[in-house]
C-alpha positions, -999 to +999 in steps of 0.1 A: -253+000-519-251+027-492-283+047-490-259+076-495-251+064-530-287+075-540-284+107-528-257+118-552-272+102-579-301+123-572-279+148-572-266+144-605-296+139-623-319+161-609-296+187-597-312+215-594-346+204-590-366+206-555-354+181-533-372+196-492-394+223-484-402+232-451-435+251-442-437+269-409-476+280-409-475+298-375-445+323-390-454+356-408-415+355-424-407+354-462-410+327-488-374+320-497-378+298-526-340+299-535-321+292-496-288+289-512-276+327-501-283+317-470-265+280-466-235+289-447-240+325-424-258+328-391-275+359-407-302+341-423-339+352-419-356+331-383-387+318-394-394+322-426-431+305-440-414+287-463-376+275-472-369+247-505-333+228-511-327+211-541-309+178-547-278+194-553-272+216-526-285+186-503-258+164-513-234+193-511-247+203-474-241+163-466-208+167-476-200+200-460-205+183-426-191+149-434-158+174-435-168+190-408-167+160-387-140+144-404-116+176-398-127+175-361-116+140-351-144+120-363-139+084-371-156+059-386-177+039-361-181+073-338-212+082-331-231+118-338-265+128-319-292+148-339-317+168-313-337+188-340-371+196-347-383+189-381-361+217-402-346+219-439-315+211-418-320+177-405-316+156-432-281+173-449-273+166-409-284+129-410-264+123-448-234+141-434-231+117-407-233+088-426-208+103-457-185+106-426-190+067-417-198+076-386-233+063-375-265+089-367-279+087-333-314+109-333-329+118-304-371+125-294-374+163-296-394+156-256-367+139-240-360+160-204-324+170-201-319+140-185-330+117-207-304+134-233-277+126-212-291+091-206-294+081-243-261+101-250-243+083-228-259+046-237-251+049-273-215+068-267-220+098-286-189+123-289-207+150-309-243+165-305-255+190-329-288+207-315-313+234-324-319+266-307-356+246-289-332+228-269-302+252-257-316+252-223-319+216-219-283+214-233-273+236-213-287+224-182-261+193-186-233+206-210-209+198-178-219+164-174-217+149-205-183+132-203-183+113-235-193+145-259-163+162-271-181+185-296-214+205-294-226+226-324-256+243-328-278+253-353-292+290-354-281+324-345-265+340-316-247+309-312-241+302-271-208+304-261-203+266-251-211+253-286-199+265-322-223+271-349-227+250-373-233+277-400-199+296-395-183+264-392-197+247-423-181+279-442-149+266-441-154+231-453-150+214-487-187+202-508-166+176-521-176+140-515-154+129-486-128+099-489-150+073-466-154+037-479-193+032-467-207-009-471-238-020-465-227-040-437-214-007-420-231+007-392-253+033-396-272+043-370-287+040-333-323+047-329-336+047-292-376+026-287-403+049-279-406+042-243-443+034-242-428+001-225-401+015-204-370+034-203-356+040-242-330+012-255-310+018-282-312-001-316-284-004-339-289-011-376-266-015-408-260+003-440-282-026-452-310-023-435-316+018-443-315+004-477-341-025-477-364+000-457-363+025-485-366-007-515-394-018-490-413+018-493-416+025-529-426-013-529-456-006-509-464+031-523-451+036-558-433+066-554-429+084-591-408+113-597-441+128-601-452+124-564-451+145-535-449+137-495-458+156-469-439+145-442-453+160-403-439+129-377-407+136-362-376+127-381-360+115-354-383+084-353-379+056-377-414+060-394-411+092-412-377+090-423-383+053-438-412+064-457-397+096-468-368+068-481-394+060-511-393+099-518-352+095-519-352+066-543-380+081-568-357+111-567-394+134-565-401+161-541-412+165-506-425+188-480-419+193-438-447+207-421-436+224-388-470+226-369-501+199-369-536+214-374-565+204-400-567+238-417-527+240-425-526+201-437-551+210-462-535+240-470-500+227-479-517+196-498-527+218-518-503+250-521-480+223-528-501+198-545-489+165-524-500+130-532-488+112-506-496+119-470-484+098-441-513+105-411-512+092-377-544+084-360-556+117-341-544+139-373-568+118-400-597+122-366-591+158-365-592+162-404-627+145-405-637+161-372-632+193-391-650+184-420-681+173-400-677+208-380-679+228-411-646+236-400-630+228-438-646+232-464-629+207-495-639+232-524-616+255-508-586+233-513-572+217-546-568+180-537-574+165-571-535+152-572-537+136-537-537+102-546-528+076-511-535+081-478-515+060-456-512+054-416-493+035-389-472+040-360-506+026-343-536+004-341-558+021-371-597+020-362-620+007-391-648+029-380-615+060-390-610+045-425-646+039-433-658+075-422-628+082-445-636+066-471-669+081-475-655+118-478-625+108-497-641+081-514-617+077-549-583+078-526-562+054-518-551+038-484-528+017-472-515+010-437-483+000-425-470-020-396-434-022-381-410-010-349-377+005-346-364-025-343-376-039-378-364+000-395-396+013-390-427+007-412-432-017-437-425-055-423-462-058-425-481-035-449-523-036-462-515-030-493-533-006-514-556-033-536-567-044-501-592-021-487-618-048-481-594-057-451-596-023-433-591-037-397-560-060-408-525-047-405-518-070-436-498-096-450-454-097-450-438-067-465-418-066-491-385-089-482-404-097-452-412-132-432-443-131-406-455-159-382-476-160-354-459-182-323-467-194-290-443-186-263-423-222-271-416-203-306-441-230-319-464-212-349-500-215-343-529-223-359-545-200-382-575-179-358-552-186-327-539-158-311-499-155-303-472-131-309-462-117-339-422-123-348-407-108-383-379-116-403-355-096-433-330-078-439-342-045-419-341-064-384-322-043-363-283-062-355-289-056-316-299-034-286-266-013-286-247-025-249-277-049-242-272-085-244-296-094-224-325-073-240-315-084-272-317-119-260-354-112-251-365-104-284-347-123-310-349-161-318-321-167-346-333-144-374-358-135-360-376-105-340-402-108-315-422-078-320-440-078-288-476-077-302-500-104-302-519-110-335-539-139-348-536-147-388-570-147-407-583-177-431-573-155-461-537-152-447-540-114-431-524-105-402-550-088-373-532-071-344-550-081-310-527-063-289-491-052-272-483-084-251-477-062-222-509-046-225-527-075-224-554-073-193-564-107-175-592-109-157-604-136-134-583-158-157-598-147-189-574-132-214-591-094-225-572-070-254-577-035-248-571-029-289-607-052-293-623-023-273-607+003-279-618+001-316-655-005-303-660+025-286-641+043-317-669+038-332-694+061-308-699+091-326-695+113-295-656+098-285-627+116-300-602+087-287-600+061-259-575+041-239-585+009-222-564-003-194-562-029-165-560-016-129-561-039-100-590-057-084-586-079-052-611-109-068-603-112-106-566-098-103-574-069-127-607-053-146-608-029-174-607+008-173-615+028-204-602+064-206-624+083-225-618+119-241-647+133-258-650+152-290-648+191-287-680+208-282-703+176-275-712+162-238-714+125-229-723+105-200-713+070-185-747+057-188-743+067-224-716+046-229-727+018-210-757+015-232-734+015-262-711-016-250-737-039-243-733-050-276-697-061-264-697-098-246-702-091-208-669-101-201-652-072-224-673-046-210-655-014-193-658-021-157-648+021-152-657+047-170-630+079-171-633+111-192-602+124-197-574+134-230-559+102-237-523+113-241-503+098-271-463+106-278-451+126-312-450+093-332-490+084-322-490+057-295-510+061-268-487+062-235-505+037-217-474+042-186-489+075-184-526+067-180-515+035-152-490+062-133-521+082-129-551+058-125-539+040-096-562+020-069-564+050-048-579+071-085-614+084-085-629+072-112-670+068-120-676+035-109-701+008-125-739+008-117-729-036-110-701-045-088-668-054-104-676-084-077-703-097-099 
């Protein structure tokens, strides 16, 4: 069935219960507990700390703007871009689009007014809704956006090029629109993080938005007794799919708009969550904070927060053990998957595994794993190759990219672009993204391997290794070091500390500096080579790279 389909049932059995809150922590405005009032005029209240919908009025927001599209040419197939930050807003925007049968196209909240009208263009959107963060970026190209026919926009004072959705919403029927939605519809366009390259666009089905939700409460359990705070953008395949679990267990979950230690705790436990979906510097920061005296866990009631779970990224065991020891009866689980797989969940821990911490897992629910040479041949267990997945949530294609799509899929099958190596017990270890991999005077060197090595020096908040070029071995490794606030490190420091790594994994360069990482966690490795160069001055090592 349509992912839709559970919405309204939610609806109807849980009506008026809490579906969504959003918490803004750095606004001083009201706690609205009951939004309804406020649904359809531009006059609501900007900023207040906290807004809640229930199921009800979600469903009937989804249909309000399935109308609204319908009544303003919208046809099945079209396609509707969502440039949002996280709001109470997004989803009822994201259901609408679907009730409509027309397919959602969300866009990364950084994307330069250029890169809008790039991925605009690609996936052949005709109508962009956006929030009041981007009207200058809009703006910027409203005139050169020759496929978009209709701009609305969300919040007051509505500029004269768009219409507002709120005043336009007024006029449309709650009723569930007259679309016939299959699971082998299209349903949306997602766009690849870029860490790679330039975005591509990645169409899935009906189908797969359902298996990715099946696939979640799977993995996780979701009760209507549960809770989810959800902080990763929307607009990315990760936090949606795992909010999905929330969706079918029909339970309750929260938006937190703004990242810091002190206001995670804080809504964990004003609104006593269970689940929480981390990414890697949030669950450092946490612990950071905790060692600094920073937070204080008596302060906080935590007693209901039962899993902690992370992806999105390479996890460091040295992270989960430290965690383990302050929350020591929780549980964890990580989770594994791309935008091209819907997300999270093609490979998953699992929660009974924690004696695996280090091992993105074993095939997800409805999922097929194998590890494959470049022939497509599947090799030994220990053997390192790349990863490829199979099931239902493998994206159809890259949208206008037969080429791309060529690259990547063998029958059925995805090639996800990371190279893993399959344990004796049958657990998947990620090595490392293919591209990333660094070869040096022939010998081939993961940056992941390291990476999690010097994780595990108590002084290093985070670290990036990468190749740069080297006239005798073709590349050497440079690690990218950003230290934790308040403390002071030296390269001899951490020289001493690697030579417990073989000589030939050993950081030829030593750099201090923040290791930048996009909204959904991944280091932006791009970044880093753009900027360490052969011409970069970096601290050398005390033995020439020559040796």
């Amino acid at each position: 069935m349509p992912i839709t389909d559970i919405l309204e049932r939610n609806a109807s059995l849980y009506g008026e219960e809490t579906a969504i809150v959003e918490i803004n922590p750095e606004k001083n405005g009201p706690r609205i507990d009951d939004w309804t009032e406020y649904a359809l005029v531009e006059t609501a209240p900007e900023d207040p700390y906290r807004r809640e919908l229930s199921w009800e009025d979600f469903d009937r927001r989804a249909n309000r703007f399935a109308h609204l599209l319908l009544a303003n040419g919208v046809k099945k197939g079209d396609k509707v871009g969502i440039l949002l930050m996280n709001c109470l807003e997004w989803l009822p925007i994201y259901f609408g689009t679907l009730k409509a049968g027309a397919l959602a196209v969300p866009l990364n909240y950084r994307y330069t007014s250029d890169e809008i009208k790039y991925c605009l263009d690609l996936a052949d959107v005709s109508v962009l809704i956006f929030g009041r963060e981007f009207l200058e970026r809009v703006e910027a190209i409203k005139d050169e956006m020759p496929k978009v026919k209709k701009l609305y926009y969300v919040g007051s004072v509505c500029p004269d090029f768009a219409d507002s959705y709120y005043q336009m919403m007024s006029f449309c029927s709650s009723r569930k629109p007259r679309v016939e939605i299959t699971d082998e519809d299209y349903a949306a366009i997602y766009f690849s993080s870029g860490t790679t390259g330039f975005p591509k666009a990645i169409l899935h089905k009906h189908k797969a938005l359902m298996h990715s939700a099946a696939c979640e409460q799977a993995h996780h359990q979701q009760s209507r007794e549960d809770c989810f705070l959800c902080m990763p953008p929307l607009y990315h395949t990760g936090a949606k799919m795992h909010w999905f679990g929330s969706l079918l267990a029909g339970s309750k979950a929260v938006l937190l708009r703004g990242i810091s230690p002190q206001w995670i705790m804080q809504v964990i436990s004003e609104e006593k969550c269970s689940i929480v979906w981390l990414l890697v510097p949030w669950a450092q920061d946490i612990l950071d904070a905790i060692d600094s005296g920073k937070i204080t866990l008596s302060d906080y009631e935590l007693a209901q927060w039962r899993l902690m779970h992370i992806g999105a990224q390479p996890v460091p065991p040295s992270l989960i053990h430290r965690w383990q020891k302050i929350f020591p009866g929780q549980q964890y689980d990580t989770n594994y998957g791309l935008s091209e797989s819907i997300g999270p969940g093609c490979v998953h821990l699992g929660m009974e595994n924690i004696h695996k911490v280090g091992a993105i897992g074993v095939s997800g629910y409805g999922w097929e794993t194998k590890v494959v040479d470049g022939a497509f041949n599947e090799v030994p267990n220990g053997d390192v190759g790349e990863l490829a997945v199979k099931g239902p949530g493998v994206m159809t294609c890259y949208y206008k990219d037969e080429k791309a799509t060529a690259d990547v899929m063998r029958g059925d099958w995805l090639l996800t672009g990371d190279m893993a190596r399959i344990d004796e017990d049958g657990f998947i270890w990620l090595v490392d993204r293919a591209k990333d991999v660094i070869i040096t005077g022939g010998e081939n060197i993961y940056p992941v391997q390291i990476e999690d090595f010097l994780r595990a020096y108590d002084k290093i908040k985070d670290v990036a290794v990468i190749g740069r070029p080297n006239a005798r071995l073709g590349e050497i490794t440079a690690a990218i070091i950003e230290i934790k606030e308040g403390m002071t490190c030296t390269e001899e420091e951490i020289r001493e500390f690697c030579m417990d790594l073989p000589r030939y994994k050993r950081p030829r360069e030593i750099i201090f500096d923040v290791v930048p990482r996009n909204p959904t966690g991944k280091i932006e490795k791009p970044k880093l080579r753009q900027k360490y160069g052969s011409h970069a001055i970096v601290a050398q090592q005390t033995n020439s790279a020559n040796d």
